[in-house]
ChimeraX commands (.cxc) that place a marker at each C-alpha (Angstrom):
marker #1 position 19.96,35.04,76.01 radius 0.5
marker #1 position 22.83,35.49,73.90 radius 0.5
marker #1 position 25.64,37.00,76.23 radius 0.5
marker #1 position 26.99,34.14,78.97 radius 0.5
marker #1 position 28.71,30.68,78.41 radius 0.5
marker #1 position 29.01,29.59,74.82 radius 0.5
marker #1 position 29.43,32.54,73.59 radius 0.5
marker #1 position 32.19,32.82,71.19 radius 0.5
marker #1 position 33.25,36.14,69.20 radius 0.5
marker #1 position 34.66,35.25,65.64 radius 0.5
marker #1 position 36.34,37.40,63.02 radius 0.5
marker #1 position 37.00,36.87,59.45 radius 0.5
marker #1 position 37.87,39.43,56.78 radius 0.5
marker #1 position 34.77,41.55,55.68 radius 0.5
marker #1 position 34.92,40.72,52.34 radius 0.5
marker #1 position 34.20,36.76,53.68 radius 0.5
marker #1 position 31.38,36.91,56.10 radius 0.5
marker #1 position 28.91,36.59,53.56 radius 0.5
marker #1 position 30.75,33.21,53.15 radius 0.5
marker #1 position 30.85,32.65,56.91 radius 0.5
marker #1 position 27.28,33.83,57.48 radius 0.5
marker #1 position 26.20,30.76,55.31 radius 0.5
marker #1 position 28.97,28.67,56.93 radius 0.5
marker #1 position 27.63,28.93,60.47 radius 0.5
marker #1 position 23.46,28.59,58.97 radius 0.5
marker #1 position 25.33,25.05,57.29 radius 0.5
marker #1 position 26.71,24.66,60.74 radius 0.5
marker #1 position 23.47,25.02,62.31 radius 0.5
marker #1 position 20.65,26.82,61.14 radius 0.5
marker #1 position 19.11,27.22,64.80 radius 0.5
marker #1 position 22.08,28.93,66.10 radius 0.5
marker #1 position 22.08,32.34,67.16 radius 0.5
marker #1 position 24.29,34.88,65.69 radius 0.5
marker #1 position 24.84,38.77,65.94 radius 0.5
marker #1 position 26.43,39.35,62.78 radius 0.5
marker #1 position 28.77,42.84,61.72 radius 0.5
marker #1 position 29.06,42.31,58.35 radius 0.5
marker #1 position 31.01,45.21,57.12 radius 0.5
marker #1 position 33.16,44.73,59.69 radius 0.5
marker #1 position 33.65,40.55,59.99 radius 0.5
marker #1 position 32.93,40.39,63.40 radius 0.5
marker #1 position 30.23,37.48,64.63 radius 0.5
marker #1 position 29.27,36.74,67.80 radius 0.5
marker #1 position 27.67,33.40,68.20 radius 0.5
marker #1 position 26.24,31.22,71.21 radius 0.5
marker #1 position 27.70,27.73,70.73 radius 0.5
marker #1 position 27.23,25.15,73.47 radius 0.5
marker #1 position 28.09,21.99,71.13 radius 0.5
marker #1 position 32.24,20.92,70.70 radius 0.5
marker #1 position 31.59,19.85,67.34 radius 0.5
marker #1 position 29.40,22.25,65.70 radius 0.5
marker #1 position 32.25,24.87,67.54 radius 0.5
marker #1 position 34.86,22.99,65.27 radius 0.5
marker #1 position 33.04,23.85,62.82 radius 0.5
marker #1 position 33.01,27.18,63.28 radius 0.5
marker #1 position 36.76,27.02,63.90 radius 0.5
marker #1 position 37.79,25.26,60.38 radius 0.5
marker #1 position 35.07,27.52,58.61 radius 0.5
marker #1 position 37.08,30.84,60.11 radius 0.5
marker #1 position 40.56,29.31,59.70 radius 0.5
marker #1 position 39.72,28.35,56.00 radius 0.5
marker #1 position 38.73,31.59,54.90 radius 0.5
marker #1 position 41.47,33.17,56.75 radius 0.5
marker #1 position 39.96,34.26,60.17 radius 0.5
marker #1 position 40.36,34.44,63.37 radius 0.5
marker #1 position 40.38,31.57,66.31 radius 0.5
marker #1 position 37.08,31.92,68.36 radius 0.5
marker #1 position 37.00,33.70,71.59 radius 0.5
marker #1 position 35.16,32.94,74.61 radius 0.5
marker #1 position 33.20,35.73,76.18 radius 0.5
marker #1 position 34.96,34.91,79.27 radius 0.5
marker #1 position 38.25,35.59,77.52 radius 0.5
marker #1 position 37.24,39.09,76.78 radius 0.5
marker #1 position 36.40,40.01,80.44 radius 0.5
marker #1 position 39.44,39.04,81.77 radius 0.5
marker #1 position 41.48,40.12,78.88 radius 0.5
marker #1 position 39.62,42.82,77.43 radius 0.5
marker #1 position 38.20,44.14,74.22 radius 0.5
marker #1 position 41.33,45.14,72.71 radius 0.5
marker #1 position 42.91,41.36,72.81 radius 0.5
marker #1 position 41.17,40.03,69.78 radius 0.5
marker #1 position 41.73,43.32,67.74 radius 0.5
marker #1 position 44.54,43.29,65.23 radius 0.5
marker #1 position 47.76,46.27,65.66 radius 0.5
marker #1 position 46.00,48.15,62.94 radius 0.5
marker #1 position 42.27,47.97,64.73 radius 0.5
marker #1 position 44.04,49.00,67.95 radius 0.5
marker #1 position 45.39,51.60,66.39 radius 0.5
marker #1 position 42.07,52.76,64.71 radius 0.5
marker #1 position 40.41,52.63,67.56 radius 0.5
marker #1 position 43.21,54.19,69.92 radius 0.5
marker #1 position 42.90,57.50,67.59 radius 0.5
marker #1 position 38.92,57.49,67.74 radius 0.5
marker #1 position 38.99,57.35,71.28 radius 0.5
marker #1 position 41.40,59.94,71.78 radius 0.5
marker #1 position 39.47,62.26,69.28 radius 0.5
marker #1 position 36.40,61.81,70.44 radius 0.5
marker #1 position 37.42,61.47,74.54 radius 0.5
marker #1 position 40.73,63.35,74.98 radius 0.5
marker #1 position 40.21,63.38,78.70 radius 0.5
marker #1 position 39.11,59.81,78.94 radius 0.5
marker #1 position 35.72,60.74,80.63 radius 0.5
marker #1 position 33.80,57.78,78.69 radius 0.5
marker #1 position 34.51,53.99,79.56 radius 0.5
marker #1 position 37.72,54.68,80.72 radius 0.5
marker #1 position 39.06,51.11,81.15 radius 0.5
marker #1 position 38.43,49.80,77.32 radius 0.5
marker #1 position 41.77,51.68,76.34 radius 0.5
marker #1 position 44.15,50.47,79.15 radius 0.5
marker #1 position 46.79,50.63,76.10 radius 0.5
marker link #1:1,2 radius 0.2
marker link #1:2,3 radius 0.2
marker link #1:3,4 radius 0.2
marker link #1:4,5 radius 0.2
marker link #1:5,6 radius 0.2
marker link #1:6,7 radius 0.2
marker link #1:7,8 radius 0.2
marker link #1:8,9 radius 0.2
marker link #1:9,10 radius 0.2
marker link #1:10,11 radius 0.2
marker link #1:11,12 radius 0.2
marker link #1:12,13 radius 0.2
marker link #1:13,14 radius 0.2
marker link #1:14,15 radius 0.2
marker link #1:15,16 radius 0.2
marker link #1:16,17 radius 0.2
marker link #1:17,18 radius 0.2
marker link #1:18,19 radius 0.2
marker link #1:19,20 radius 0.2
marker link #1:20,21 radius 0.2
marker link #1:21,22 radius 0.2
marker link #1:22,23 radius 0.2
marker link #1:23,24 radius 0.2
marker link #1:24,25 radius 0.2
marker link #1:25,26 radius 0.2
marker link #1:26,27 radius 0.2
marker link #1:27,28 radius 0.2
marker link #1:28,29 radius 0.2
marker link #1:29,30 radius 0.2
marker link #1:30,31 radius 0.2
marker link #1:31,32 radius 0.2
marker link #1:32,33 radius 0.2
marker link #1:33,34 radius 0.2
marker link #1:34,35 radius 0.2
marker link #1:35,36 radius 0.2
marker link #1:36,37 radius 0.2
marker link #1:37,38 radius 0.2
marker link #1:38,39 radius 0.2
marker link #1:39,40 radius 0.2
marker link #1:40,41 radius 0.2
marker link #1:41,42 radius 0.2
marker link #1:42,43 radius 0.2
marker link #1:43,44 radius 0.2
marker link #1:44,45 radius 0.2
marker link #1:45,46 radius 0.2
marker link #1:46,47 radius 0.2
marker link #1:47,48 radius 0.2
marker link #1:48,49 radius 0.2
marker link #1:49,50 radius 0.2
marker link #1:50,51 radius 0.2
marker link #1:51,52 radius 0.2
marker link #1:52,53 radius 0.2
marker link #1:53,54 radius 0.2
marker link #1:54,55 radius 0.2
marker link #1:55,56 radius 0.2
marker link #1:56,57 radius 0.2
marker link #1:57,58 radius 0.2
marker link #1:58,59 radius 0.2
marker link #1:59,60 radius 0.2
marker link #1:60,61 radius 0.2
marker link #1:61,62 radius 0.2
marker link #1:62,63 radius 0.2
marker link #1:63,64 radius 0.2
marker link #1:64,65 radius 0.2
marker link #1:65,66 radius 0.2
marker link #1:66,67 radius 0.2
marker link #1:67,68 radius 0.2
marker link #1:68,69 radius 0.2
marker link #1:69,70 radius 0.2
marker link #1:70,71 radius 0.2
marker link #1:71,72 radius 0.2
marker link #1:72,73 radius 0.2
marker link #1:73,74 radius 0.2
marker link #1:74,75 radius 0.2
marker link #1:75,76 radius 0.2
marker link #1:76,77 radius 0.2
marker link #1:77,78 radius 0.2
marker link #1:78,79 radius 0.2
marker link #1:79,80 radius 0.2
marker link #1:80,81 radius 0.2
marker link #1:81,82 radius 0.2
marker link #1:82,83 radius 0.2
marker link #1:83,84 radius 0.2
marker link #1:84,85 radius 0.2
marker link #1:85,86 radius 0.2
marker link #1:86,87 radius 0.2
marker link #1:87,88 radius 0.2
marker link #1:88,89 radius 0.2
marker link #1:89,90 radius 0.2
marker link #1:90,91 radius 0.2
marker link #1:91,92 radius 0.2
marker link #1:92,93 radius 0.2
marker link #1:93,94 radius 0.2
marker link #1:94,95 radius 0.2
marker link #1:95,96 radius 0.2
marker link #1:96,97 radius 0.2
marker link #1:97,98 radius 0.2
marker link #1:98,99 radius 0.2
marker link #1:99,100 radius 0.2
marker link #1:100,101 radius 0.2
marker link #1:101,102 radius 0.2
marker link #1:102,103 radius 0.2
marker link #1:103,104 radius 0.2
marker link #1:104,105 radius 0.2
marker link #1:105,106 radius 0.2
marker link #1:106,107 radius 0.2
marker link #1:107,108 radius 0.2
marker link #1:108,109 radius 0.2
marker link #1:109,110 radius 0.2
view
């Protein structure tokens, strides 16, 4: 139910999304949320302009991320909301672990 329109992926530093967790509840408790805690990564399904506003001056004041759209990471791919650093992280995991590129071979397009 989650994944379609409305569906916005937000990031904030880990140390905050404790912080934003409540935020979006404040925002609106009925709202659905995957959160990734450790890493300050929230996906959330958000159909309403204001309550999505919200969300945006929550992130922005604790030093996060804009929200993307779900349909911004199909057509521009995982690796366009991750910072240089996460890029690079996850650049050297996937060559560990997949020299040969075998596995999902389109999420590192680098």
């Amino acid at each position: 139910k989650i994944v379609g329109p409305g569906l916005y992926t937000i990031t904030v530093p880990p140390a905050s999304s404790g912080i934003f967790l409540e935020k979006i509840h404040f925002i609106s408790p009925e709202m659905p949320v995957i959160a990734h805690l450790k890493t300050g990564r929230f996906h959330v399904k958000c159909l309403d302009i204001k309550q999505l506003a919200g969300l945006t001056e929550s992130s922005a004041a604790i030093g996060g991320k804009h929200p993307r759209e779900w349909n911004y990471l199909q057509t521009k791919g995982l690796t366009s909301v991750l910072t240089d650093a996460e890029r690079s992280v996850v650049k050297s995991l996937k060559e560990d672990m997949d020299p040969a590129g075998t596995f999902n071979p389109h999420i590192c397009a680098w």
